[in-house]
C-alpha positions, 0 to 999 in steps of 0.5 A: 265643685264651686271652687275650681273656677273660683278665683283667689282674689275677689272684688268686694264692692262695699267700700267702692270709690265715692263722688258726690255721696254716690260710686264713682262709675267711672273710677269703678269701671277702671278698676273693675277693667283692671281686676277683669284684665288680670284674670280675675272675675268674681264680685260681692255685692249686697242690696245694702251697700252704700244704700242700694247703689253698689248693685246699681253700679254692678249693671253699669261698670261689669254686667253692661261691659262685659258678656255674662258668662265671663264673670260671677256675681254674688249679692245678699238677703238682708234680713234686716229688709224683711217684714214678710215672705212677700218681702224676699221676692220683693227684694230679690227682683228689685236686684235682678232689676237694679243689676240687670244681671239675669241670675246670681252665681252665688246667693247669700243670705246676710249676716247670719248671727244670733238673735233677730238675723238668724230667727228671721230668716228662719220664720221666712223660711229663707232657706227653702225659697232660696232652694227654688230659685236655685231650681229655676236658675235665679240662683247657682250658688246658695250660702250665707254669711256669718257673724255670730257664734261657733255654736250657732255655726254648727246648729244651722249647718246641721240644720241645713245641710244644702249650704254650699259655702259660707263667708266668714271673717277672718285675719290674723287679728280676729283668729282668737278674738273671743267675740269673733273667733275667726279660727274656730268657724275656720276650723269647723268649716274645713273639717267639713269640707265647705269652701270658705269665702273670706271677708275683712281680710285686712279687718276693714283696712286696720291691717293694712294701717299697722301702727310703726312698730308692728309695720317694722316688724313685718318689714324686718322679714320681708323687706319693702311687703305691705302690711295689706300684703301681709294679711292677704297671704295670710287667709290666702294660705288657709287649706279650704279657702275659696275667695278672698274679699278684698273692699278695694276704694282705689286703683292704687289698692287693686293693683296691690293685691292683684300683684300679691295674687297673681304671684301669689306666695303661701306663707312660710313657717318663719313668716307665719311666726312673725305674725304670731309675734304682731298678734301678741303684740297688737293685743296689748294696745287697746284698738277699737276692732271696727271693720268700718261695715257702716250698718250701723250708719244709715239709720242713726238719728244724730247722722253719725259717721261712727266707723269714722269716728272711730278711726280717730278714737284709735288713732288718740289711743295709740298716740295720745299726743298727736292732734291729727286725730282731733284735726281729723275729727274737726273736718269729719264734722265740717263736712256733714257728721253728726258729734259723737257727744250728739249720740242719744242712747238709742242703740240702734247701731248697736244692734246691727253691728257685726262685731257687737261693739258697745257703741255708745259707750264709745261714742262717750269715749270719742267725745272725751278725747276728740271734741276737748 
């Protein structure tokens, strides 16, 4: 079984701490001391992440400090990056290369979902060839990520039935979310006893940044508990749950959730019906569910920091008053954004977004408010 060695708390290194456009390595190497230190060894990485250099920065903080036996790593195949069958091995030793790692404990294909991901990696036969570099070692793990539908869900675990896992969204907020339906993929999951990885834990740190009176609510039963804490025990308590991913940026992060993992608490009934009472709550204020990916980002044309952007359009819309969103907004600009009014109606971004966001149409809302 996968998940007897696999720790509770796992390292995501998509939103790793920056300099000058690129991963801090030295901030990265304390924190990933940190993480090693306190019993923990499992990191996800992705050739996409911040444009290729995360696996860049897995050789130098993890792979070239420490023996590889020690930890397990994961990395991803975007289908995104494919034009051919010549282009998976392409792909597949420039990670080898970029993390100097020698194999990949676990492998998945990226963001399975509806539509070009999913039929691409089909027409690659994706599936198969991962199946031979797990007979030659290259991989011990193979699974995949997943952000489309329940239906789809069932069909290509039907259809492939050598998965070994899937990671899945999954938090509170998105448990009946009828685009995301975090609940539903749980539940078709664990019924067949596949391990679960989870992603956006904390729906790209919007859980750990709840507007007052739903902090209030949290902190009324469990006084002084971080709203991230929160929603950590929250997927952390699920029957079936492998990893739990958290995106950590700051040292001050990591040792949050390596405190709320290592004495890690399951949730109790009562605490279970505080966060149903959040969840109705939160469903009333209308919040732009971003989970700040940035795959949207890196190819549009106008250089629009739009995750960005969107922390201020939430930010407007719950507190119509407060002008720290245009501040905000102001300095995103300053240093090097492209205006939400500059957007052109390509559709690129929407495209690529996980959450099938209507971007666009958001950016012209963000306009409206934030450049008035």
């Amino acid at each position: 079984m996968i998940a007897e060695n696999m720790p509770k708390l796992g390292f995501g290194l998509m939103r790793l701490p920056e300099r000058d456009g690129a991963p801090d390595i030295d901030q990265v190497k304390r924190m990933v001391d940190a993480y090693m230190e306190s019993g923990f060894n499992y990191f996800d990485t992705a050739y996409v992440y911040h444009g290729g250099l995360s696996e860049r920065a897995v050789k130098e903080a993890l792979v070239d400090q420490y023996p590889r036996e020690k930890f397990l790593l994961a990395t991803k195949l975007p289908a995104w990056a494919l034009d051919g069958t010549e282009d998976r091995d392409r792909i597949f030793a420039e990670q080898l290369e970029r993390t100097g790692a020698g194999y990949f404990d676990f492998y998945l294909l990226h963001s399975v979902e509806e539509g070009r991901n999913y039929d691409r990696y089909e027409d690659f036969d994706c599936f198969r060839w991962a199946m031979e570099k797990k007979a030659v070692g290259l991989i011990r793990h193979f699974g995949f990520s997943f952000h489309g539908s329940p239906e789809l869900l069932v069909q290509v675990l039907d259809r492939h039935p050598e998965v070994e896992f899937v990671q899945i969204q999954l938090n509170y907020a998105d448990w009946n979310n009828q685009v995301v339906q975090s609940g539903r993929l749980y539940e078709i999951l664990h019924a067949r006893g596949i391990p679960i990885i989870v992603m956006e834990p904390v729906k790209g740190g919007m859980l750990a940044n709840l507007a007052p009176e739903l902090a209030a609510m949290l902190d009324a039963e469990r006084p002084g508990a971080s709203p991230a804490s929160w929603a950590l025990r929250f997927v952390g308590s699920l029957d079936g749950v492998m990893t739990v991913l958290s995106g950590m940026s700051t040292p001050e992060q990591m040792a949050e959730n390596i405190s709320t993992f290592t004495r890690f608490e399951p949730l109790t009934d009562q605490e279970r019906a505080v966060i149903d009472e959040v969840v109705r709550t939160m469903q009333d204020m209308p919040l732009v569910p971003c989970t700040a990916c940035r795959y949207c980002v890196d190819g549009c044309p106008q250089g629009i920091r739009i995750p960005d952007i969107f922390r201020a359009l939430n930010t407007a819309r719950l507190y119509p008053k407060d002008n720290r969103p245009k501040m905000f907004y102001k300095n995103l600009v300053r240093s090097g954004s492209g205006l939400a009014s500059a957007c052109i109606a390509c559709g690129q971004c929407e495209g690529v977004c996980p959450q099938h966001l209507p971007i666009v149409e958001l950016l012209q809302e963000a306009a409206e408010k934030l450049e008035g």
